[in-house]
C-alpha positions as CSV (number, residue, x, y, z in Angstrom):
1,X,62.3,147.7,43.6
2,X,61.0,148.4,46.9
3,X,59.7,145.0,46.7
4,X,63.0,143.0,46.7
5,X,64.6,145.5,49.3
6,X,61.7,144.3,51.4
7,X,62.6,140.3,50.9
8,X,66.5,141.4,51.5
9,X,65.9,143.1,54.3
10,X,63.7,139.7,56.0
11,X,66.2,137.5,54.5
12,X,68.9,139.3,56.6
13,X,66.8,138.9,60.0
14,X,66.1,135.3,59.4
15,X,69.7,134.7,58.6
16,X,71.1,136.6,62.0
17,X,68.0,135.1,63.9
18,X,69.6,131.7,62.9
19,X,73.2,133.0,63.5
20,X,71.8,134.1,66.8
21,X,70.5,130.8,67.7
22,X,73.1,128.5,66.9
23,X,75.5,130.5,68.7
24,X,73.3,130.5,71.7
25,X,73.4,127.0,71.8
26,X,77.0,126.4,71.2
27,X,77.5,129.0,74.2
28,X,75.4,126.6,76.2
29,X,76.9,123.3,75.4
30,X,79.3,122.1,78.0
31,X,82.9,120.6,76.8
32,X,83.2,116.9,78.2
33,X,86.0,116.1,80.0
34,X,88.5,113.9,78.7
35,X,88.7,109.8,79.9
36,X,91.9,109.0,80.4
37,X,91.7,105.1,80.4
38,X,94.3,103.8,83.5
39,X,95.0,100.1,83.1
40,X,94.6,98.1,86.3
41,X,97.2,96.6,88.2
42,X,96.4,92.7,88.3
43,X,98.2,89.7,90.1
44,X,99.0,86.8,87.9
45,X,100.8,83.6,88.8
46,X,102.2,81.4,86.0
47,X,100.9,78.2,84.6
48,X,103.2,74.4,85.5
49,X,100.8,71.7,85.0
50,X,101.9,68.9,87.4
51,X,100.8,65.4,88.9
52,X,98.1,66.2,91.8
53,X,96.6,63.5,93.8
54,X,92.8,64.1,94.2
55,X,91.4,63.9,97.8
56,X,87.9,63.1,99.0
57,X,87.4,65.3,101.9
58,X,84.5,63.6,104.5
59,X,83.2,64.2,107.7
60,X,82.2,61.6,110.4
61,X,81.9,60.2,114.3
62,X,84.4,57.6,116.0
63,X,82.3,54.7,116.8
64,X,84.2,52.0,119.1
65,X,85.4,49.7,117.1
66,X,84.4,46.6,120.0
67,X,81.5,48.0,122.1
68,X,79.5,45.6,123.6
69,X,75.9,46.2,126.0
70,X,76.2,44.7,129.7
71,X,73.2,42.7,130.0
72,X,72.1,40.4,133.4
73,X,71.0,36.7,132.6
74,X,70.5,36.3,136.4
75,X,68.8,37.5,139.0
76,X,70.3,38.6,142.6
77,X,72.0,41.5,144.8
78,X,75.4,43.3,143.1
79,X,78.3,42.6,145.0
80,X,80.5,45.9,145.8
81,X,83.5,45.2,144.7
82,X,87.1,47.0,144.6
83,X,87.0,49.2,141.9
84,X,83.0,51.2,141.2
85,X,80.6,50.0,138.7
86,X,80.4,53.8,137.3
87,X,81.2,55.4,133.7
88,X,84.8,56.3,132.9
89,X,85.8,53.0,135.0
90,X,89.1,51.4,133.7
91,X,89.3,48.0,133.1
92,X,91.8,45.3,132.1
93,X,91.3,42.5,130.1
94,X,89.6,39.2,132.2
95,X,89.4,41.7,135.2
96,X,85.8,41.4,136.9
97,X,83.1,44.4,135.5
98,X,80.9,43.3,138.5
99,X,79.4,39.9,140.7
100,X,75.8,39.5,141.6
101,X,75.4,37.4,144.9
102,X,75.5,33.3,144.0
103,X,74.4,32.5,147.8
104,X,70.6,31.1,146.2
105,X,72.1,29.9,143.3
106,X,74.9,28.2,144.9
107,X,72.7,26.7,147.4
108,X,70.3,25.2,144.4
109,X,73.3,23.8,142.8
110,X,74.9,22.1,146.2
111,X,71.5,20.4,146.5
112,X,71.3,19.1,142.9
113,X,74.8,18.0,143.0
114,X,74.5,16.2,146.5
115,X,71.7,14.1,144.9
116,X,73.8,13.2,141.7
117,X,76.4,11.8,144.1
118,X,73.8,10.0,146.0
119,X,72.6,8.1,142.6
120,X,76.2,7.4,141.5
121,X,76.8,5.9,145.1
122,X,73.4,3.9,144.9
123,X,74.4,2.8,141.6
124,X,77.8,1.0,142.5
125,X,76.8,-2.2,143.7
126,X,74.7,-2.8,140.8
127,X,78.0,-1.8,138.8
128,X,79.9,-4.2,140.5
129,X,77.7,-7.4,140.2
130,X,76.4,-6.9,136.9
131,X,79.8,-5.0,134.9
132,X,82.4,-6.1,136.9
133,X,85.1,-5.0,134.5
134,X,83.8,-1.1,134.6
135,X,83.6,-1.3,137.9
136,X,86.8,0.6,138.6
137,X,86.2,3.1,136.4
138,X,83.3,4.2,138.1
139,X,84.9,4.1,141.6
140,X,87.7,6.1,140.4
141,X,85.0,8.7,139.6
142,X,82.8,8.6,142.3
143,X,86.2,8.8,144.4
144,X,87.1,12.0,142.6
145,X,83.8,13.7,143.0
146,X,84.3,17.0,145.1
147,X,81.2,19.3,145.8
148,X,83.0,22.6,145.5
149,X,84.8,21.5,141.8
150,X,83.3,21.3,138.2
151,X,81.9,17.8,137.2
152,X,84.5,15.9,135.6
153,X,83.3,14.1,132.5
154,X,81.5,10.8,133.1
155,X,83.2,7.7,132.1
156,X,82.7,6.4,128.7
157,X,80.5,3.1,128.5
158,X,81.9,0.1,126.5
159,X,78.4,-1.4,125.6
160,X,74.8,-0.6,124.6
161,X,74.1,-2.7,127.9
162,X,76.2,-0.2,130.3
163,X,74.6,2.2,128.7
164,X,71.2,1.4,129.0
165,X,71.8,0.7,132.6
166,X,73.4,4.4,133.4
167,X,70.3,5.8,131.8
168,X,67.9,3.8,133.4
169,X,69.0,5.0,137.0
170,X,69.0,8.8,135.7
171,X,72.3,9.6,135.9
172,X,73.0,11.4,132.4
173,X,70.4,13.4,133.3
174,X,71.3,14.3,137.1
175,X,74.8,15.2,135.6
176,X,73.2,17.6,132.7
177,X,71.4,19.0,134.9
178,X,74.2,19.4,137.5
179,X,76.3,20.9,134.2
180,X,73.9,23.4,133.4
181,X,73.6,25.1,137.0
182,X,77.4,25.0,136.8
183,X,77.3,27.0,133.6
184,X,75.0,29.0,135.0
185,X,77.2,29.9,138.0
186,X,79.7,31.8,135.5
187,X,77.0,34.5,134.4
188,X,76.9,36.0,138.3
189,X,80.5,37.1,137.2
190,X,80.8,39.4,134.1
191,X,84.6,39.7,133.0
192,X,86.0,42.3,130.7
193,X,86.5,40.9,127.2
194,X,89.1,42.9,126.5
195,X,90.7,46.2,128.2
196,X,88.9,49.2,127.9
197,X,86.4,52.1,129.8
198,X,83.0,51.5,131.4
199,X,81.1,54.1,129.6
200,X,77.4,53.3,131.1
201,X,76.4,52.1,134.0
202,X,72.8,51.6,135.0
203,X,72.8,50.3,138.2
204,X,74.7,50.9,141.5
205,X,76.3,48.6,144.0
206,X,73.8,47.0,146.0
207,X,71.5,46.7,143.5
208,X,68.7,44.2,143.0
209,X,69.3,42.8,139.5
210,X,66.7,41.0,137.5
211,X,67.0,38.9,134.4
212,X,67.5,40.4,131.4
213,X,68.1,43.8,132.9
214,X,70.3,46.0,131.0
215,X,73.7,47.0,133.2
216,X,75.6,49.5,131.3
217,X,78.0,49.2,128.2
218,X,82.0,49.1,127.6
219,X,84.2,49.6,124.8
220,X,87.7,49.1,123.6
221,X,89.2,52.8,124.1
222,X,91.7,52.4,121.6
223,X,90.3,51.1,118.0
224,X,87.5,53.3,116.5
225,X,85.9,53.2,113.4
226,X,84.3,56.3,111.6
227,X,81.7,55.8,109.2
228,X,81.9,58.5,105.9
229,X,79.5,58.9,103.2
230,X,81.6,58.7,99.9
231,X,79.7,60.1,96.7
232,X,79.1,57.0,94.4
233,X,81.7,58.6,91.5
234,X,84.7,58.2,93.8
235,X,84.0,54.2,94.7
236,X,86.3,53.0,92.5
237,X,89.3,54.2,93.2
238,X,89.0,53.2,96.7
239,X,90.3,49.9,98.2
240,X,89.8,48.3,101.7
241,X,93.3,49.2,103.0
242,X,94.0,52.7,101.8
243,X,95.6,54.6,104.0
244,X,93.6,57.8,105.8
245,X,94.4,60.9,107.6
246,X,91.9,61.9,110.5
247,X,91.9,65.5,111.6
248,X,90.4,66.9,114.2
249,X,87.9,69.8,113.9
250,X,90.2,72.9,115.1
251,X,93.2,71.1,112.5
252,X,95.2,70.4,115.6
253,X,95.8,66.9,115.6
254,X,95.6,64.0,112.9
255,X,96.1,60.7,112.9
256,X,96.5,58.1,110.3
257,X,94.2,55.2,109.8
258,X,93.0,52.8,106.8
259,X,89.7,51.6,104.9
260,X,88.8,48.4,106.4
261,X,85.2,47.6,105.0
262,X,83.1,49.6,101.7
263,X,79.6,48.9,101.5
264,X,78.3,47.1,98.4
265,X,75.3,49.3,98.6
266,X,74.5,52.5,97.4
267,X,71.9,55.0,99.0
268,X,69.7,55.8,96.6
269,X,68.5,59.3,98.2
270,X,72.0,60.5,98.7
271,X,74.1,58.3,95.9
272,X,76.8,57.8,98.2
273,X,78.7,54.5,99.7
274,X,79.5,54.0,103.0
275,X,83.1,53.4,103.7
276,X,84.7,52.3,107.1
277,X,87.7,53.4,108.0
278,X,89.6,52.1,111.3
279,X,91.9,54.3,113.7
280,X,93.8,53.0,116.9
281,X,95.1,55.8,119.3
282,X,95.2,56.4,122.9
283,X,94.2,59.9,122.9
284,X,90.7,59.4,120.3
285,X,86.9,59.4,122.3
286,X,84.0,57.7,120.8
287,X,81.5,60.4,119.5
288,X,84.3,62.8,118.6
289,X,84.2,64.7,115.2
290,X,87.2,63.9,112.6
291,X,87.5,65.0,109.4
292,X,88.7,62.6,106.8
293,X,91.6,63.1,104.1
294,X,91.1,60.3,101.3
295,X,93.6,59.9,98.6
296,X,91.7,58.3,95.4
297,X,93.9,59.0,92.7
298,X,96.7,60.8,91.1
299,X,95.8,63.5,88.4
300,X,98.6,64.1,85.7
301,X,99.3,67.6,83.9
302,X,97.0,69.4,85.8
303,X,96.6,73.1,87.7
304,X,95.3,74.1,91.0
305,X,93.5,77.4,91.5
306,X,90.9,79.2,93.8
307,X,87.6,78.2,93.0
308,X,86.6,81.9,93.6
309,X,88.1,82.4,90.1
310,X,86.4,79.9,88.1
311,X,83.7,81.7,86.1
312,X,81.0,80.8,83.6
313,X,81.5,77.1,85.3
314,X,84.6,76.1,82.7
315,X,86.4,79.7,82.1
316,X,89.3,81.8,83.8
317,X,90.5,84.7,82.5
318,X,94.0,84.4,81.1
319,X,96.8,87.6,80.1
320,X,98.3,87.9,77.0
321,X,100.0,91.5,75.7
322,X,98.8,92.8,78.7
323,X,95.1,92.3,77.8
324,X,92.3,89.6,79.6
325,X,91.1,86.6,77.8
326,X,88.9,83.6,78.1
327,X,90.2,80.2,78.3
328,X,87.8,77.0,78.7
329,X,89.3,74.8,81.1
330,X,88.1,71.4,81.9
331,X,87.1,71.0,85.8
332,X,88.7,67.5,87.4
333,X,87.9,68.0,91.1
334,X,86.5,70.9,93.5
335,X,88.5,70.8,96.9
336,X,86.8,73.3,99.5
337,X,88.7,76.4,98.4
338,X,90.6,75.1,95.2
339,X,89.8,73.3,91.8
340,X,91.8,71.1,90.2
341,X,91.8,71.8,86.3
342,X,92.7,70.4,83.0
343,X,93.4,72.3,79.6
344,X,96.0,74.9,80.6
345,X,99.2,75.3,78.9
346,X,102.6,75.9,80.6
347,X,103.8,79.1,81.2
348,X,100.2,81.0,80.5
349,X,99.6,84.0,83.0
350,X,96.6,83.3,84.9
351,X,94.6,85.9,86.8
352,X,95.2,85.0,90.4
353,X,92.9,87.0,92.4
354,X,89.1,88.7,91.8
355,X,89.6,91.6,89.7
356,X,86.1,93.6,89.7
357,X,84.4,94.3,86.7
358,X,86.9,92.5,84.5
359,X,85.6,91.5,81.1
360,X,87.8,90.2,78.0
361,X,89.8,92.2,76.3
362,X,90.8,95.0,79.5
363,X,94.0,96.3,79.6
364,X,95.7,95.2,82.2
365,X,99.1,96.2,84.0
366,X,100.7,92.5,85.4
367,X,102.6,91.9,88.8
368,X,103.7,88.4,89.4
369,X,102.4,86.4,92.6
């Protein structure tokens, strides 16, 4: 008897020691606080697939369209002249850029000329006894001869005899080589090809120039060309003669130009083309940085949206029922800040600006943009 009051007795401990324990630990346990879930407020702007036209956005340099170097072929002393021989000189078309000295050179050519007339004079009565019928033709020359004009042309001979005869007493070449010092004359005056702005000079009034001395170089200041580097995808939707719009860096002017020239070559490093477009304005300088707006083609039913939102490459997050989902979209063309997509139906709510942490199926609370 005493036996099984013993076991009731430890049975009772154990059983309160548990008790005990459990109680303990229930005392101990803290109570977590309720999450109440708040949706987030998100902007969304609604879906209307349009026609967009795709631009190629490029950067380049005006180049002067004409642009040429101002080189010496003679040798002497620059004049001065009226206007300077210094960059950011004005010029207008056929006005003189500068004149070396022709004093040596004129003197040379006096001296070869004044012999020439001497041959033709010594040839006359030969002329007259043995072609008495070209006789006149030749005094009519000889008597319009003048030392401080061009040569006139010399008279055509009627016969293999005449001819013979001029050639024998040197006169075709006394007159080619009077011709060439003539031609020769015109490089001590260099003329402006066309209007435009000295924009290097290399030499100074008073200079001595030599042969094949470099002077400075002008350009047209109204026709540029800038030369852009088009990747090799776009090529075929441009044409020599689309039209262009230049920009300035700071977006402050623009101006409208056209493709004149594509190159039929593509650089292999880079796999772009080069295209040349043209530009005429008053107010452009060669060296200045434009950007370029290039229209290649019209996209139809498509959607334009910040790039910042595109996700996972191909995905934005839609709304439906107030909750975010994924929708695969088909990229058409990445503009700086935008993409144009494809794939999107009308009047789907699209997520319009970064929402952190936002995964599919969040709740959502919308506000239209």
């Amino acid at each position: 008897m005493k036996k099984y009051i013993s076991i009731i007795i430890a049975v009772s401990l154990i059983a309160a020691s548990v008790f005990i324990v459990i109680l303990f630990i229930k005392n101990k346990e803290k109570k977590k606080p309720k999450v109440n879930k708040v949706s987030k407020t998100v902007v969304v702007t609604v879906v209307k697939n349009r026609t967009i036209p795709i631009e190629i956005n490029a950067t380049g340099s005006l180049i002067a369209k004409n642009k040429i170097d101002i080189y010496s072929e003679v040798q002497g002393v620059l004049n001065i002249l009226r206007k300077d021989f210094k960059a950011g000189t004005v010029f207008t078309k056929g006005e003189t850029l500068l004149s070396i000295n022709t004093d040596e050179a004129l003197s040379n050519l006096q001296a070869v000329k004044s012999s020439f007339h001497n041959a033709l004079i010594v040839m006359m009565p030969d002329i007259k006894v043995d072609f008495a019928s070209e006789y006149e033709k030749w005094q009519n020359y000889l008597a319009a001869f003048e030392m401080d004009k061009s040569l006139a042309k010399l008279p055509k001979s009627n016969s293999e005899r005449e001819k013979f005869f001029i050639t024998g007493k040197n006169i075709y070449t006394q007159y080619y080589t009077v011709q060439k010092l003539e031609i020769g004359m015109r490089k001590y005056t260099i003329k402006a090809p066309y209007s435009g702005v000295l924009t290097e000079a290399m030499v100074t009034q008073g200079s001595l120039i030599r042969q094949g001395q470099k002077l400075g170089e002008f350009i047209n200041s109204n026709t540029y060309e800038v030369e852009l580097a088009i990747n090799s995808s776009f090529i075929d939707f441009l044409q020599i003669g689309n039209l262009v719009t230049l920009n300035n860096l700071e977006q402050s002017k623009s101006w409208q130009a056209k493709i004149v020239r594509i190159n039929g070559k593509i650089d292999q490093t880079t796999q772009t083309v080069r295209v040349f477009v043209e530009v005429t304005a008053n107010d452009l300088r060669e060296g200045m940085y434009v950007e370029a707006d290039l229209q290649a083609r019209s996209e139809t039913n498509v959607f334009e949206v910040d790039r910042k939102l595109l996700f996972d490459k191909n995905k934005l997050f839609a709304i439906e029922d107030s909750v975010l989902f994924a929708v695969k979209i088909i990229p058409v063309h990445f503009n700086e800040k935008t993409v144009v997509v494809k794939g999107l139906t009308d009047g789907m709510k699209l997520l319009s600006t970064l929402v952190p942490g936002a995964y599919e199926g969040m709740k959502v609370k919308l506000k239209l943009n």
